[in-house]
C-alpha positions in Angstrom: -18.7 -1.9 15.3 -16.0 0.5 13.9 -15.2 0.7 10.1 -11.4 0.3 10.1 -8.8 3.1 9.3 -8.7 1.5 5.5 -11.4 3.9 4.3 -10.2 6.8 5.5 -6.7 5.9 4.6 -8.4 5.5 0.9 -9.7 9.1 1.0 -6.4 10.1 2.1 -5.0 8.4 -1.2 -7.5 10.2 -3.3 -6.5 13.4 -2.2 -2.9 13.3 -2.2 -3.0 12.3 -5.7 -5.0 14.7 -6.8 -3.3 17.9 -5.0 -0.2 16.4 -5.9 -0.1 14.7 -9.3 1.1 18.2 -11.2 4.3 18.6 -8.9 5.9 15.1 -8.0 5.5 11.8 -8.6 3.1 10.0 -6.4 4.0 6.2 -5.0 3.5 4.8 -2.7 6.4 6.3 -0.6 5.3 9.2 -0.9 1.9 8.0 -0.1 3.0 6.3 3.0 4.8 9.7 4.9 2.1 11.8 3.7 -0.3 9.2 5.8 1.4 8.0 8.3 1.5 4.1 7.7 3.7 1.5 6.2 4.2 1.9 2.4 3.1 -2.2 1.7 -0.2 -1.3 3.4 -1.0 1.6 0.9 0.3 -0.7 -1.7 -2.8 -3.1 -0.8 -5.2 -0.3 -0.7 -4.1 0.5 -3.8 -4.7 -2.6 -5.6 -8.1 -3.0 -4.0 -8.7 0.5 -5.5 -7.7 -0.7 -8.8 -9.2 -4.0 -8.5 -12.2 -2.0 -8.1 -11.7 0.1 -11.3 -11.2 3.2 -10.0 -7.4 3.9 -10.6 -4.9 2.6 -13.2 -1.6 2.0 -11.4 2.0 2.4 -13.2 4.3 -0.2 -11.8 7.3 1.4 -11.4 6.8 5.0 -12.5 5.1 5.4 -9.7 1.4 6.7 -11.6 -1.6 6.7 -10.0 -4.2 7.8 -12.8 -8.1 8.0 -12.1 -10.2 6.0 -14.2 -13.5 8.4 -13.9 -13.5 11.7 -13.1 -13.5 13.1 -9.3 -17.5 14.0 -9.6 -18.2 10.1 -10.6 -16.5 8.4 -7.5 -18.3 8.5 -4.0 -17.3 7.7 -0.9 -19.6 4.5 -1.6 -17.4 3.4 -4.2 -14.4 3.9 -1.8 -16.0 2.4 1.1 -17.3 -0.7 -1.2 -13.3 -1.2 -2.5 -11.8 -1.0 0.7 -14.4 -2.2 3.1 -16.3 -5.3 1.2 -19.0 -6.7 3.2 -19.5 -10.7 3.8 -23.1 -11.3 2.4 -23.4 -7.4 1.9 -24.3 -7.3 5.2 -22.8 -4.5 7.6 -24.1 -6.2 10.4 -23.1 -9.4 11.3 -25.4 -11.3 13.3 -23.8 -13.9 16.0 -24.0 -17.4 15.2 -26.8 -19.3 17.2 -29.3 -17.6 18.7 -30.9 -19.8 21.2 -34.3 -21.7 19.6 -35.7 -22.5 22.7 -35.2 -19.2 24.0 -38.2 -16.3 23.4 -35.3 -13.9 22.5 -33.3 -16.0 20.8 -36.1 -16.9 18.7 -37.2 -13.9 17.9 -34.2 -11.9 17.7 -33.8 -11.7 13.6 -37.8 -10.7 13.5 -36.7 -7.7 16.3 -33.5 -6.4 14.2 -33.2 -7.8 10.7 -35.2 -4.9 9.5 -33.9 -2.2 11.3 -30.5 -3.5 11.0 -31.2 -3.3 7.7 -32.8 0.2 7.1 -30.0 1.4 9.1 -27.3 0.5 7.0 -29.0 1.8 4.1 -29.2 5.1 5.8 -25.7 5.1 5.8 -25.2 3.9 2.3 -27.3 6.2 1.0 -25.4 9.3 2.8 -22.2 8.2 1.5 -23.3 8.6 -1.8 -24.3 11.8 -1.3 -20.3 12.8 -0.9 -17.9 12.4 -4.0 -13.7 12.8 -4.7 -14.9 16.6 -6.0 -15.8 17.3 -2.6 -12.9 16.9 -1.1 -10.9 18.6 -3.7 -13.4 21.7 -3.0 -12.9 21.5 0.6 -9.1 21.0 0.5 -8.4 23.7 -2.0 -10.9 25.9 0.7 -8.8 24.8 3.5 -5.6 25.6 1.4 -6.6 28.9 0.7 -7.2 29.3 4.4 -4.0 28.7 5.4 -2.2 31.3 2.9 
């Protein structure tokens, strides 16, 4: 299991717009060499973002505005815009377990709950981390490198 690139690429978003969005206008261009990656693919992100309600994008001005403030977003909130789970589930089971097999039988009574606990462990820490966080720890590195 491996979350895809998407989330990250979201964080990525986040940032740039928010070191940038006093000195130049950010689109998705711009968003695309800063990242690395095809501008069509940050233009998906970004409608899942604003789908999600967490930016306002200007078609054609090229503005990406925040719709709550850097301290109200968590990685969560990313990670549920970018990455939604079928069922809420971040495990996916496999199809048919085998009825007439011990394991098979018993297999969701073995994992289900720690499957379970698991991903809310994860949940749980991502909420812990917001956008302010990273502007904190990019200005730190910034300042680092002057």
């Amino acid at each position: 299991m491996q979350i895809s690139s998407r989330f990250t690429v979201a964080l990525h978003i986040f940032t740039a717009v928010d070191v940038f969005k006093d000195d130049c206008k950010v689109t998705s261009d711009f968003l695309s060499e800063s990242i690395g990656t095809n501008p069509v693919i940050i233009r998906k992100l970004l409608t899942q973002l604003k789908n999600a309600g967490l930016i306002k994008v200007a078609r054609g001005t090229g503005g990406i505005e925040l719709t709550r403030d850097l301290k109200d977003i968590t990685f969560y909130d990313v990670y549920q815009a970018i990455e939604p789970l079928d069922g809420g589930d971040l495990f996916r089971f496999h199809e048919a377990p085998n009825p007439m097999c011990p394991v098979g039988r018993n297999i969701h009574a073995l994992l289900d709950d720690k499957l379970h606990k698991i991903q809310d462990a994860m949940e749980s820490e991502m909420k812990k981390y917001t956008l302010l966080d990273l502007r904190k720890n990019m200005q730190d590195l910034l300042s680092k490198e002057n």
